[in-house]
C-alpha positions as CSV (number, residue, x, y, z in Angstrom):
1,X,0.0,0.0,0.0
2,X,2.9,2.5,1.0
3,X,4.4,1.8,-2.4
4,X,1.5,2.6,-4.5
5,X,0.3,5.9,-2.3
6,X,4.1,6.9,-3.3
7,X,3.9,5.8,-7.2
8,X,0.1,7.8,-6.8
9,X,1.8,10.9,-5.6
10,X,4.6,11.0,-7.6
11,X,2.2,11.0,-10.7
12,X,0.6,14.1,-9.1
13,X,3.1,15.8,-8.0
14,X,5.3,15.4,-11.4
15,X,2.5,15.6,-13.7
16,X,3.9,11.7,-15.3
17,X,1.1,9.5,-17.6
18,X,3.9,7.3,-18.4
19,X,6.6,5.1,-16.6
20,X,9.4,7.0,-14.5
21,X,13.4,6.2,-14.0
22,X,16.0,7.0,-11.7
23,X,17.5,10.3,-12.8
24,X,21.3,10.2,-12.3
25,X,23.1,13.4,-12.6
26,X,27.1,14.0,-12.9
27,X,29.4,13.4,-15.7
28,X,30.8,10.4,-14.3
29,X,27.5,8.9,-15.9
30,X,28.5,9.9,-19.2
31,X,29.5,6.4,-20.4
32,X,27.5,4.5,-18.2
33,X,25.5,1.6,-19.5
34,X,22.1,0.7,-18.6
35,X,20.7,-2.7,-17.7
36,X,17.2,-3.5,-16.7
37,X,16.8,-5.9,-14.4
38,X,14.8,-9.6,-15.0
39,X,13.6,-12.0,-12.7
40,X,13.0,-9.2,-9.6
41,X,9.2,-9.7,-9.8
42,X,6.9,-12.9,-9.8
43,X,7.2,-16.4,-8.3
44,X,10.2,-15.8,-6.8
45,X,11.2,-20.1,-6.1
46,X,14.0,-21.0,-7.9
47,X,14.6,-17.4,-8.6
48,X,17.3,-16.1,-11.1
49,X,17.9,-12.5,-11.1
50,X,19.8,-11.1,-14.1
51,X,20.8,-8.0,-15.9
52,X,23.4,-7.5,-18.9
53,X,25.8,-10.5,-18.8
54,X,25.4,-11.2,-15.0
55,X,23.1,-13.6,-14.0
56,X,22.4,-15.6,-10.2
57,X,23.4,-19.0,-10.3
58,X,21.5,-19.6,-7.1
59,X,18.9,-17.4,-4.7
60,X,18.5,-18.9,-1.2
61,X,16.6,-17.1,1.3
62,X,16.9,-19.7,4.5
63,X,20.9,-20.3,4.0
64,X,20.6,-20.3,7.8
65,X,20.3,-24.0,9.2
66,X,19.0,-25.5,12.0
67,X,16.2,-24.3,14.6
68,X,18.5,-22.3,17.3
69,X,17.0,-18.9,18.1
70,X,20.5,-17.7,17.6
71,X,22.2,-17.0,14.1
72,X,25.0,-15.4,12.9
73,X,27.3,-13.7,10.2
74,X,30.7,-14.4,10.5
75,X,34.3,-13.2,10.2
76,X,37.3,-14.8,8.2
77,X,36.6,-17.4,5.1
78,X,33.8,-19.6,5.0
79,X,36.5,-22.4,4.5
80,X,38.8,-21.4,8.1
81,X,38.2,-23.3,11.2
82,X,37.8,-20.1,13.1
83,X,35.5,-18.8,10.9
84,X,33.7,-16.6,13.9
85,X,30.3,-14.9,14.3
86,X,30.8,-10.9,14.6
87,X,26.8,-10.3,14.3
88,X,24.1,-12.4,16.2
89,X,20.3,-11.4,17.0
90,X,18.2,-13.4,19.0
91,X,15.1,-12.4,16.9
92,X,16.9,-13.0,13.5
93,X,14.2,-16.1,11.7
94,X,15.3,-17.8,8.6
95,X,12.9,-15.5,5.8
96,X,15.3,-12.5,7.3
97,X,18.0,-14.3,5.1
98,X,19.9,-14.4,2.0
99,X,22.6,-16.5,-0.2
100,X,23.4,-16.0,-3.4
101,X,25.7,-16.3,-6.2
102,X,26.1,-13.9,-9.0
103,X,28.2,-14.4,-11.9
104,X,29.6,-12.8,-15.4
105,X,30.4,-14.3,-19.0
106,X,33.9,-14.4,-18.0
107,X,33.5,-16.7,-15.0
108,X,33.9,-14.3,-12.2
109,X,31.5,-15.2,-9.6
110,X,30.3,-12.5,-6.4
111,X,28.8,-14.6,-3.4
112,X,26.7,-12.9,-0.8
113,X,25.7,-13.5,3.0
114,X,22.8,-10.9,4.2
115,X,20.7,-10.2,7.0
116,X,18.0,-7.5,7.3
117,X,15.6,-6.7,9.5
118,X,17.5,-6.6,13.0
119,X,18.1,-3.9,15.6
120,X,21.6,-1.8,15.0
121,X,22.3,-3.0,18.8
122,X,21.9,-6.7,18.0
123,X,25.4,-6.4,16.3
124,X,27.9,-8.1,18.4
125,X,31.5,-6.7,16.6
126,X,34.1,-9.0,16.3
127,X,37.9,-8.6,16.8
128,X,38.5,-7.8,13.3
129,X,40.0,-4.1,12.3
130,X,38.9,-3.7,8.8
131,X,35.2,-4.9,10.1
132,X,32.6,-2.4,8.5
133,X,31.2,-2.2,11.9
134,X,34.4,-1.6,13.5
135,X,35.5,1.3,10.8
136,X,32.0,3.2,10.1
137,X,30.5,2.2,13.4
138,X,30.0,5.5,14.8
139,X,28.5,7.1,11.7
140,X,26.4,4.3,11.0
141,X,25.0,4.6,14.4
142,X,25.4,1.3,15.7
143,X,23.7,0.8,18.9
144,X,20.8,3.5,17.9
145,X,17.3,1.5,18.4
146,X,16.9,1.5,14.5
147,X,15.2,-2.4,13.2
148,X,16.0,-2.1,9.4
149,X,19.4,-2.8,9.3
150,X,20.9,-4.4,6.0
151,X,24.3,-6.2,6.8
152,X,26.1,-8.5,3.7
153,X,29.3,-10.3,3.7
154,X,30.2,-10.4,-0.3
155,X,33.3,-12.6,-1.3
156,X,34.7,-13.5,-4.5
157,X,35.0,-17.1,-6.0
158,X,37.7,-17.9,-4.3
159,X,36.6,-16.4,-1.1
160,X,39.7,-14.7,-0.6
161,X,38.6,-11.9,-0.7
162,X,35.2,-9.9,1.7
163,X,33.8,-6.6,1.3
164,X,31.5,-6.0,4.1
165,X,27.8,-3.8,3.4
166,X,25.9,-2.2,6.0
167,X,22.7,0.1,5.3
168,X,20.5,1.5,7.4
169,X,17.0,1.4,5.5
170,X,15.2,3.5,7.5
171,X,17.7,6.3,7.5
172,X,18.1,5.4,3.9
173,X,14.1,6.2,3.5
174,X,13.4,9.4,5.8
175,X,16.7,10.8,5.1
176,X,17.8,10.3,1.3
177,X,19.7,13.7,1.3
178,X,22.4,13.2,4.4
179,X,22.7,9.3,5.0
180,X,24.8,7.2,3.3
181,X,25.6,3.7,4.0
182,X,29.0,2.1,3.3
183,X,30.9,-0.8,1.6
184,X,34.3,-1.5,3.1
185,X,36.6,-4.1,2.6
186,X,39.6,-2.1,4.8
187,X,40.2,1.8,6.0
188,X,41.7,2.9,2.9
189,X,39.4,0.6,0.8
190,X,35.6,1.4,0.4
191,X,32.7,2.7,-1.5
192,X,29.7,4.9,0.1
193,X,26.0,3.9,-0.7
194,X,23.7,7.2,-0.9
195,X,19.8,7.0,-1.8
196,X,18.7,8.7,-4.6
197,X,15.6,10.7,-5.2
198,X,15.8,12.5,-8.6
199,X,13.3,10.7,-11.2
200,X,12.7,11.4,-14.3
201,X,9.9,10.6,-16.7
202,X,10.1,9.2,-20.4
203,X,9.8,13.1,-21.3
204,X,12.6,14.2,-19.9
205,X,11.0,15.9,-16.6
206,X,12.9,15.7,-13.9
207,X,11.5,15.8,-10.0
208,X,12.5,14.8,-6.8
209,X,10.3,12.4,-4.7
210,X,7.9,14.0,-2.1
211,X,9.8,11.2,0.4
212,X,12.1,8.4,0.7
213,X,14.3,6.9,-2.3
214,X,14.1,5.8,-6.1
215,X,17.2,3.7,-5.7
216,X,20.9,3.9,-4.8
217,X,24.4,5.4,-6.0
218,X,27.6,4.0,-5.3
219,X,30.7,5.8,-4.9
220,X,34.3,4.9,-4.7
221,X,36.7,5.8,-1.8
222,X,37.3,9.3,-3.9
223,X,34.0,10.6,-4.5
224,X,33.4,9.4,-8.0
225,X,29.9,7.6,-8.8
226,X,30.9,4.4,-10.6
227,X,27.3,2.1,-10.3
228,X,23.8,2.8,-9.7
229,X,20.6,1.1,-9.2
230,X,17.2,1.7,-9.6
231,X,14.5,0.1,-6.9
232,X,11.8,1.2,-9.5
233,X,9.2,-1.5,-10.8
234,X,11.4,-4.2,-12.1
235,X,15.1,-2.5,-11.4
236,X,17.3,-1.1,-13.5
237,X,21.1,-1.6,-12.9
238,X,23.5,0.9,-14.2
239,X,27.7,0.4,-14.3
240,X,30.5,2.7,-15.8
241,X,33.5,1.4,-17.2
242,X,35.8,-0.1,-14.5
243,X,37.6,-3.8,-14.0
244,X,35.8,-6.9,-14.6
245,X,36.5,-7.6,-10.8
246,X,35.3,-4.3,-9.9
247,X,32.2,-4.9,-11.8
248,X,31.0,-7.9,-10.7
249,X,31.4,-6.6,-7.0
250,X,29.0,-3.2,-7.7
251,X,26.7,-5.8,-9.4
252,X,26.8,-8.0,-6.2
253,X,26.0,-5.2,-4.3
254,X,23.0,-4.1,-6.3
255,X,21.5,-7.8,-6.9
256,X,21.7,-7.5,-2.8
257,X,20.0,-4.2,-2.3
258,X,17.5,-6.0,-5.2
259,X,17.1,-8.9,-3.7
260,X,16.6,-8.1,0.2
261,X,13.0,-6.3,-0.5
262,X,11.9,-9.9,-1.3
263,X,14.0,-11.5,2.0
C-alpha cells in the first residue's frame, strides 16, 4: 500500500502519464550503460535475477540452518576453522536471510551472505579491524534503536577476498539527502551507498520524490559515482566502465539491495 500511495503521488506531483526512472546526474554517468533488471518480480522459487551479462546461479533465502533462536554472520573465510560470528540477533528467523551467487560471462563469480531486518544494537562486533562495523560504526550509528538494518558479507569465487555492506533502511528512506551507508573491505578501501531521489519521466521531466528513495548510487573511496541502481518497478542496474573484478562486486551489491525487498 505504501508503495502505491508513493507511485500515486509522484504521478501528481510530477505531472507523469507514463513510466518514471532513476534520474542520475554528474558526468561520471556519461558512459554508463544501462541494464534492466529480469527476474526481480513474480514467483520468486527458484529465482534467477539477471541483468546485462550477470546472472544468479543460485537465490537462497533460508541459508541459515538449524532451529537455534541464535544465528549469525561471520568473520574470516567460510573455509577457516575459526570462521567466527561478529553479528548475532536473538530475533533474526530464517525468511530474514539471503545467499546467493552472481556471476559474469567471464567466469567471475560474487557470493553474498545478508541479513536484514535486525536492531543496529543486535550487532555483536568482532575482533576484526577492517570490520565495516568496526571502521564506520559510529556514523552508521550502531547501537541507535533503529530495526532495518541491512548487513552482507560479499566474497569473490575464491573467497579470498570480503567486502563488508551495512545500510540502514530507514535512514536510507526518511533521510535520502544526508545518510549514506558504506561498503568497506579495509580503511583505505571502500565505496559509500547514498539514496537517490531524482526521477525522471520518459519526457525528460525531472523531480525529486515528495519522500524516501528511487534507488541507490555508489561511490568509490574518492568521491566518484561508478554504479547505480534503480528500486523502481522491475530494477534497472546501471555500471560505468571499470575492471571486470570491480564490476562484478558493484553488481553484487545491487543484486543485494535487489534482492533483500523480497527477503
Amino acid at each position: 500500500m505504501k508503495i502505491i500511495f508513493l507511485f500515486l503521488l509522484l504521478i501528481t506531483n510530477l505531472g507523469l502519464s507514463q513510466s518514471i526512472k532513476l534520474s542520475l546526474d554528474g558526468t561520471e554517468w556519461s558512459d554508463a550503460v544501462e541494464y534492466p533488471v529480469q527476474g526481480r518480480q513474480g514467483i520468486l522459487i527458484n529465482q534467477k535475477l539477471s541483468f546485462g551479462e550477470y546472472h544468479t546461479l543460485l537465490v537462497d533465502r533460508s541459508w541459515t540452518k538449524g532451529s537455534s533462536s541464535m544465528m549469525g554472520l561471520s568473520q574470516g573465510l567460510p573455509t577457516d576453522q575459526d570462521f567466527k560470528k561478529i553479528i548475532t540477533s536473538e530475533k533474526v528467523k530464517k525468511n530474514q536471510t539471503l545467499y546467493f551467487a552472481l556471476a559474469d560471462s567471464l567466469g567471475n563469480q560474487a557470493r553474498a551472505y545478508c541479513i536484514t531486518n535486525f536492531k543496529s544494537k543486535d550487532f555483536t562486533i568482532g575482533d576484526n579491524p577492517n570490520s565495516v562495523i568496526n571502521l564506520f560504526g559510529d556514523i552508521l550509528g550502531i547501537g541507535d534503536e533503529s530495526s532495518s538494518t541491512f548487513y552482507a558479507m560479499i566474497y569473490d569465487a575464491q573467497a579470498t577476498n570480503r567486502w563488508e555492506l551495512l545500510i540502514d533502511n530507514q535512514e536510507a528512506q526518511l533521510n535520502p539527502k544526508e545518510y549514506k551507508g558504506y561498503l568497506s573491505k579495509s580503511k583505505d578501501e571502500f565505496y559509500t551507498i547514498k539514496p537517490l531521489s531524482k526521477v525522471i519521466s520518459k519526457k525528460g521531466k525531472v523531480g525529486t520524490m515528495p519522500f524516501g528513495s528511487a534507488g541507490f548510487e555508489i561511490r568509490n573511496s574518492n568521491g566518484v559515482a561508478i554504479a547505480a541502481v534503480s528500486m523502481i518497478d522491475k530494477g534497472v542496474v546501471y555500471l560505468t566502465k571499470v575492471s571486470p573484478e570491480e564490476r562484478i562486486l558493484l553488481s553484487g551489491v545491487c543484486a543485494a539491495l535487489l534482492l533483500q525487498e523480497q527477503i
